[in-house]
N, C-alpha and C positions, 0 to 999 in steps of 0.2 A: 924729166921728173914727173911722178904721174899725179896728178891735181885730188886722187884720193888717199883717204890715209892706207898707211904699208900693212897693217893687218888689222880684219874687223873679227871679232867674236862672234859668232854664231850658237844663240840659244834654240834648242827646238825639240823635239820630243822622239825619244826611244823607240816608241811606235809610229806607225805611219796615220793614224787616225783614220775616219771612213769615207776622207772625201779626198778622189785624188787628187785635187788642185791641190793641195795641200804640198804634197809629194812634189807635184809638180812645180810649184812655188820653191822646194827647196834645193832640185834640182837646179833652176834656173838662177838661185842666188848663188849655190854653189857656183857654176861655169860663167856666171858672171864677176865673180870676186876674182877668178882666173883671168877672165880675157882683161880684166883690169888693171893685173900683175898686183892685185891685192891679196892678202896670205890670209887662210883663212884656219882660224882659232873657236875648238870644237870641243864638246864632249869627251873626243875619241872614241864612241860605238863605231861600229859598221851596220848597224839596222833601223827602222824607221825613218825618220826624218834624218838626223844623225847621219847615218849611211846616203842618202841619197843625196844629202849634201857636196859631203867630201869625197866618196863618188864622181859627183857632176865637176865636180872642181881637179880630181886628181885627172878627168879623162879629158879635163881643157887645159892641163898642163900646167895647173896651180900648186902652188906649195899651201900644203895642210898639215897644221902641229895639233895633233888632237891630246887631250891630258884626259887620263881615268884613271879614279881610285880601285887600288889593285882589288879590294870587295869586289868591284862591280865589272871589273873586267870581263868575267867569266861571263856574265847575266847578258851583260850590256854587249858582248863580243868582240872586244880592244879590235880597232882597226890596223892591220899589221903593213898593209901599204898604203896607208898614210906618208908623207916626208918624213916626219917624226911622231913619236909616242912618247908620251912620258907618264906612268904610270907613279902614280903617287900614293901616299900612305891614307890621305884621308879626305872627304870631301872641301871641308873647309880651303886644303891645301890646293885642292884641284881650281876651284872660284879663284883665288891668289893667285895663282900663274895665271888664268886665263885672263885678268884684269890687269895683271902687269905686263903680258903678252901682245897688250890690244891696245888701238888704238881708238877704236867702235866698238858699241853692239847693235847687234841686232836679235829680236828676239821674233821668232817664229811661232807655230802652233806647237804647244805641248802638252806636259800635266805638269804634277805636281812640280818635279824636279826643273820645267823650265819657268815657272811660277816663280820658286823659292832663286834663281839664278837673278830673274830679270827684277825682284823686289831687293834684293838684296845689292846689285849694283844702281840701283835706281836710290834707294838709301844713302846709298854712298856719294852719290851724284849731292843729294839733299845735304847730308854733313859735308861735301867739300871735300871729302879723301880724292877728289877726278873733277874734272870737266870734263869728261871724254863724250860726244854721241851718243845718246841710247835711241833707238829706233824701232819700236811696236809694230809690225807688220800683220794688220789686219787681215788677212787673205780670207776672203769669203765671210764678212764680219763673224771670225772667231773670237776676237778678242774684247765682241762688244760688251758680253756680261759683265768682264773687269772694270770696262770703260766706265759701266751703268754705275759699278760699284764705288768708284773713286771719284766717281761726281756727285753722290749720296754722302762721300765720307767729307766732301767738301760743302756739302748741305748742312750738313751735321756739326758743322766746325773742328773735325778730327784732322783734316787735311787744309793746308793753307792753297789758296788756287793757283798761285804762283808757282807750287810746287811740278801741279800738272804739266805745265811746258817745260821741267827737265827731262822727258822723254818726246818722241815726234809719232805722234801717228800715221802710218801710210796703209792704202791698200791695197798698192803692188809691189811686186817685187824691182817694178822700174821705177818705182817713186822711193825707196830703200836709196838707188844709185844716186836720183838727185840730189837725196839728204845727202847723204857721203861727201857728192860732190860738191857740195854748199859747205859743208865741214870744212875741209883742203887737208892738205898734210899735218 
């Protein structure tokens, strides 16, 4: 039985951004969610980060359920050897599977769409629809603007600070696995 949970979410971004670590960060979560025999739950693109992922995870022998809304299929480029695709009517519907698919997340460098992914189940975490893992993977402090932000919006009294520990900050991609594997199954 393996000591992490059976599939983590992966939030991350369409493009690849301008610093390879990035890429390389996503690659190496990918082929690590594989050597783990953990299933890994995506976008379903094949480009950017997205791609490099499930990429790195399909050529370590991982099973990859990617979900995209049939809009974005074309743009986003549905990953066709993925294990599976499930091609949905609408984004809304797409975050839905991927939250009831998962047993984690983890959220990577993105934009907008990995923004609106990882506030949206982090929400969720706050109202109690989940206890599941959510996990901010700072890779070359990308995610410090947000950090700066939600520690202003806890200045502010907008945020309660308690809230802030329903996500974990790491800065690598092997500090992602210790979370995980502090989570359990």
């Amino acid at each position: 039985m393996s000591r992490y949970p059976r599939a983590v979410c992966v939030y991350c971004g369409s493009r690849s951004g301008n610093e390879p670590a990035w890429k390389e960060a996503a690659a190496a979560l990918g082929a690590g969610l594989a050597a783990r025999g953990i299933e890994m739950v995506y976008g379903g693109g094949n480009v950017g980060l997205m791609g490099a992922a499930a990429d790195a995870a399909m050529a370590a022998g991982g099973r990859v359920t990617g979900i995209i809304p049939r809009d974005l299929e074309v743009r986003e480029h549905g990953h066709r050897a993925v294990s599976e695709l499930h091609v949905v009517d609408s984004m809304h519907e797409r975050k839905l599977l991927m939250a009831k698919l998962s047993d984690a997340f983890v959220s990577l460098p993105g934009g907008l769409g990995t923004l609106d992914e990882t506030f949206e189940i982090l929400t969720w975490r706050q109202l109690r629809f989940h206890d599941k893992p959510i996990v901010l993977a700072d890779i070359g402090g990308y995610w410090q603007p947000l950090l700066d932000l939600l520690n202003a919006q806890v200045e502010h009294g907008f945020v309660d600070p308690a809230h802030l520990s329903l996500m974990t900050v790491v800065r690598s991609v092997e500090d992602v696995f210790a979370v995980l594997d502090a989570a359990g199954p």
